[in-house]
C-alpha positions, 0 to 999 in steps of 0.5 A: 694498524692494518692496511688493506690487503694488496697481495695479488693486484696489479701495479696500477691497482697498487699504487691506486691504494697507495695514493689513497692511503697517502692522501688519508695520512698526509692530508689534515681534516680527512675522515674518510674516502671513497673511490666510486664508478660511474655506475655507483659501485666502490671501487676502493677505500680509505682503511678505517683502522688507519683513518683512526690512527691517523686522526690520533697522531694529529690530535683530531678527535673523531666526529665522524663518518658514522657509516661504512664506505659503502655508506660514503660512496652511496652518497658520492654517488647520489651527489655526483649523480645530482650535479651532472643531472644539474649541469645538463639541466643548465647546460653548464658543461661537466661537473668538475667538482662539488663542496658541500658544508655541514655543521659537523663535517664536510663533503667533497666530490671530484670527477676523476675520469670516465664517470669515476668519483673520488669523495672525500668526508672532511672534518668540521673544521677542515682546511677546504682548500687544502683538500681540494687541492689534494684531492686534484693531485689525486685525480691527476695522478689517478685519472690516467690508470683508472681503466675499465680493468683496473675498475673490475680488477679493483671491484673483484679485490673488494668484493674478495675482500667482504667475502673472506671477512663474513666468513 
């Protein structure tokens, strides 16, 4: 089991990963998560080796995401993009949060601060509550540290990070 490399970020941009690596872990029925801008790029992501590693010690079998996080976040982005354009339309005030069920598999996506989603893909057969509420204990931890530098410093990590992997 790996994790992402946090070797060289800053305290803040550590703790960020920790909470979201805590959150993949601890909390039943999460396949995978993302941390999104408020203009569409990944900012940080759940470890797919460590989602797997998870799901096998809690006896889930794995139902998805078929994609890359870039893929979640594509989506977070689009369905986040979608309400707030909804909530204008309605003039309804800001979107706090947004719950989509499928057959096979849940979406969950939360404001955090300044635009910033967090998505969370859920399994079929996920507790939403419980996610949901996990997913506020994120945000109100988060929301507050998710400045304009720890989102360049958390983008400039990841595109490190494909970077050294293509190689």
């Amino acid at each position: 089991m790996t994790a992402p490399s946090t070797f060289g970020l800053s305290s803040e941009a550590r703790n960020l990963h920790w909470l979201l690596t805590n959150l993949v872990e601890e909390v039943p029925g999460i396949l995978s998560v993302a941390v999104v801008s408020s203009d569409g790029l990944l900012l940080l992501s759940s470890d797919q080796e460590r989602n797997e590693a998870a799901r096998v010690a809690r006896g889930e079998r794995r139902t998805g995401p078929r994609g890359s996080a870039a893929d979640l976040a594509t989506v977070v982005s689009g369905v986040g993009s979608l309400t707030v354009g909804a909530a204008r339309l309605m003039d309804f005030g800001q979107v706090k949060h947004t719950m989509v069920a499928m057959d096979e598999g849940s979406l969950f996506v939360m404001s955090i601060s300044d635009g910033s989603l967090l998505g969370v893909h859920g399994a079929a057969d996920c507790d939403m509550s419980v996610i949901a509420y996990h997913m506020a204990l994120f945000v109100g931890r988060a929301g507050h540290v998710l400045t304009p530098e720890l989102r360049s410093e958390l983008r400039q990590s990841l595109e490190s990070e494909s970077t050294g992997s293509a190689r």
